[in-house]
Each structure stands twice: as structure tokens, then as C-alpha cells.
C-alpha angles and dihedrals in degrees: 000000000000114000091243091038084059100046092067090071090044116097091209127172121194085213099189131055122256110291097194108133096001115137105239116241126257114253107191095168092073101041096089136060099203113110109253116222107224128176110212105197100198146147081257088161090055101038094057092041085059100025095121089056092054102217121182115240131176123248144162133245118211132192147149114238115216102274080056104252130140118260114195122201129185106218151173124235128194131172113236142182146058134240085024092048084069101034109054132056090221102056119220104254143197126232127220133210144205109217098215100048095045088058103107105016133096079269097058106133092025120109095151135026136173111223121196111214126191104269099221137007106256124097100252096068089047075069098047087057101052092046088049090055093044087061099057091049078048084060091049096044083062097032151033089187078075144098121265121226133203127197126233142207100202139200116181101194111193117221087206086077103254123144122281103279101209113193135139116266135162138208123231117222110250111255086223081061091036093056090036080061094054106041092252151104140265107235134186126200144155099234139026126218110206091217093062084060118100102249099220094039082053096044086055090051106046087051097039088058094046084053099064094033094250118155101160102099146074135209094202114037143005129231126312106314087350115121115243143313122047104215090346138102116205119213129177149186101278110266097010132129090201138035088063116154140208118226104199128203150145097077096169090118083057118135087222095068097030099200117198091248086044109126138153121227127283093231087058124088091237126101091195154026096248095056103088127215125181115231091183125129138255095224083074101052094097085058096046093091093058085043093059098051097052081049088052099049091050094051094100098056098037088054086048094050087063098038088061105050117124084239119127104276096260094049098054086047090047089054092046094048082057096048086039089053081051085064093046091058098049106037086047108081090199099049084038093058096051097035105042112006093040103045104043128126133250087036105178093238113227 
């Protein structure tokens, strides 16, 4: 079916105003990649008894600017997600912000942020979020059109009185930020035709995705009545049909990481996380050469993103052998052919 033709049956809303000329706004909070120590002072008790419900509490942030003093912020905080909503004891949560007192601070230009928080207490989980995180600075590494991410040394200090709770967490870049960086829009449908998708952005994506053994996403729609994407944000140039793009993030299901609740659907081929299957798209195999090769040139400092992570030893090896066996698949024609071209989807039958 023809792109306009298609846009008729899609319930789209260009959701933010015409960027074209606008300055972006200055985001100090992700210019550094230095973890940033932050106290959150919170009914923290009360806010995971009722997380499901997602109520909205008041809280403070607390930080020390870099001449060391003390910046105070009044905030919001609201517990968020889904899966992991259920799943963790420390809910994922949402950040709040006041526009006037932010002005100014390492938070100027902020007014919501979604903050990851390490889903139980063991130590294991404390790994599953700095890989996670790892993964989003890999994305990065590969794309503008990404998410950025900013470690955090985090103390949730319950106003119940309970004793200071000290864990890793990490804030995501807002999309609303992420398009202001790149001159477009924020935009919500139902639907997503794949031709209205920028070829080499998706191709990015799609491998990017079979690289860490993620299979829990979508480029073209979300879950069940939901709009698109799963896992996914799509921005585009203001006032345009085509050139959207697909921000993905929540890897958490990634094979790369391999959690303990980690699972692939029940309708894929796959067992198990670590299998990987590309779910990429045909429409993108005339771009997969060039792909590689951006892949390829980033390999060093991917491999040296994981290496570096502050992970137990073997877990970081265990993550660079699967990225390593990434680099196996797609330099090798023969492996390349099966894993990607071959099983690709939207294939023309015979």
C-alpha cells in the first residue's frame, strides 16, 4: 500500500511545535560522563508499597555543584513501568522537576527524567544496571539519533525514617531533548509504516538490537492497543511523512545482559535470551554493508565500554565474548547470509 495512501488509517499526532531554527537547549546534566553523586529524600516506604498504583510524592534532590556546594531541589517522584513495575522491589521511577529552581543548576533544561533504579538489592542486579547502562553509551557510540544516559551514585533516603538505601542508578535523556538535538519532532501513531522509516537510522537500529540479543522491541507498533513503538520513541523532521526515526531503549531483556526474569516471547524461535535472532527488515538490506562497517569502526571502543565496566571481571568477559561472537556473524559472508539477509522480515515470496 502506498505511504500517503497509509497514512490515512494511521491516528498520528505531531505532539511537539516546529523546531526548525530553535537553539537547542542546553542539557548540562548529560555532558559528563562522571557519575554524579545525588541524595533523593522521599517517602520511599510508602512509594514501593503502592508502586503499581503509581501515585505521585514529594521528595527532595540533593547535590554538590562543582565548587561543592549543596544544591537543593523540590521534586515529584512517581513510580513508572511495566513489566519492571512488577517485577522489582525498587520500582523504576520518574523525576519531576520545578522550572524555576532548576535555571541555573546542573538540572537547568530538565522538567521530567526517567531515572533506572536497580531493581533488587543483591549484587547481581547492581550488574544488570551498569551493563544496561553500558548499552545505552554503546548506542551512542553508533548514533545521535540515541538516548543519552547519566550515572548515578545514589542515596534513597527514606523519610519514614528507615535507614539510607545506596545503590547505582542512571538517569535517560528526555525524547523531547533527544529530538531538540536533532532539529525534529516528537510524534505518536498508531502504526508505523516501515517506509516512512529512515533506511540507514533503521538499519542501525535492527542490527544494533541483534547485536545485544534483544528481541523485545518493535519498529512499527507497540503492545496490544498500545501506539508505537515497543520500547521505542519515534521522532521526525517537522512536517514530514518519511526520515522518522525509532529511539530505542529498556534492554534489560537483552541477551547481553541475560537477568534472571529475562525471557523471549513465546511466539519467537529462540529458548533463550542469549540466542540471538534478527528482527530486522528486508527494506534495509541494501544499506547492511555500510552498517557493518560503522559497527566495525566502533568495535574498539565498544569492547572497551564493557571492559570497563565496574562488573566483576568474568562478567564483563563473558559480555565481550558475546559481543565478540556479534563480530563473528557479521564479518563472516557465510554466517551473515543465514543470520541477518536470510532471516529478515518483509521477504517478497517467490
Amino acid at each position: 500500500m502506498p505511504v500517503k495512501s497509509n497514512l490515512n488509517l494511521l491516528a498520528f499526532v505531531l505532539v511537539s511545535s516546529c523546531l526548525c531554527g530553535a537553539a537547542t537547549a542546553a542539557q548540562p546534566l548529560f555532558e559528563s560522563d562522571e557519575p554524579l553523586s545525588i541524595v533523593l529524600e522521599l517517602p520511599l516506604r510508602e512509594l514501593a508499597r503502592h508502586a503499581q498504583k503509581k501515585p505521585s510524592v514529594p521528595g527532595v534532590l540533593r547535590y554538590r555543584d562543582s565548587g561543592g556546594t549543596e544544591v537543593v531541589l523540590d521534586v515529584e517522584v512517581t513510580s513508572r513501568g511495566k513489566f519492571r513495575l512488577e517485577e522489582c522491589s525498587m520500582p523504576p521511577l520518574s523525576i519531576n522537576f520545578k522550572k524555576k529552581q532548576v535555571e541555573s543548576t546542573l538540572f537547568s533544561g530538565q522538567k521530567k527524567l526517567k531515572l533506572v533504579t536497580q531493581c533488587r538489592g543483591s549484587g547481581v542486579y547492581g550488574r544488570y544496571l551498569e551493563q544496561e547502562f553500558a548499552i545505552y553509551k554503546i548506542y551512542n557510540l553508533l548514533t545521535d539519533h540515541s538516548f543519552r544516559a547519566r550515572m548515578l551514585e545514589m542515596t534513597y533516603r527514606d523519610t519514614s525514617g528507615r535507614a539510607d538505601k545506596v545503590q547505582p542508578a542512571f538517569f535517560i535523556e528526555s525524547v523531547k531533548a533527544v529530538a531538540e538535538r536533532q532539529g525534529m519532532t516528537t510524534i505518536e501513531a498508531d502504526v508505523v509504516n516501515i517506509a516512512q522509516l529512515e533506511p540507514v537510522q533503521l538499519s542501525i537500529l535492527t542490527l544494533f538490537q541483534f547485536m545485544i540479543g534483544n528481541t523485545d522491541w518493535s519498529a512499527r507498533k507497540g503492545p496490544g492497543t498500545e501506539s508505537c513503538c515497543h520500547n521505542g520513541k519515534v521522532v521526525a523532521p517537522p512536517g514530514s511523512d518519511v526520515g522518522w526515526v525509532v529511539l530505542p531503549y529498556d534492554f534489560d531483556q537483552a541477551g547481553l545482559i541475560n537477568t534472571r526474569y529475562s525471557a523471549p516471547s513465546d511466539l519467537l524461535p529462540i529458548k533463550s535470551v542469549r540466542h540471538r535472532l534478527y528482527r530486522g527488515f528486508c527494506a534495509t538490506n541494501s544499506q547492511l554493508e555500510s552498517t557493518v562497517a560503522v559497527f566495525n569502526n566502533q568495535r574498539a571502543a565498544i569492547e572497551g565500554i564493557l571492559a570497563n565496566e565496574p562488573a566483576k571481571a568474568a562478567d564483563n568477559k563473558k559480555a565481550l565474548r558475546y559481543i565478540q561472537s556479534f563480530y563473528e556473524i557479521v564479518n563472516d559472508p557465510k554466517k551473515r547470509q543465514k543470520k541477518i539477509v536470510d532471516a529478515c522480515q518483509g521477504r517478497a515470496k517467490p
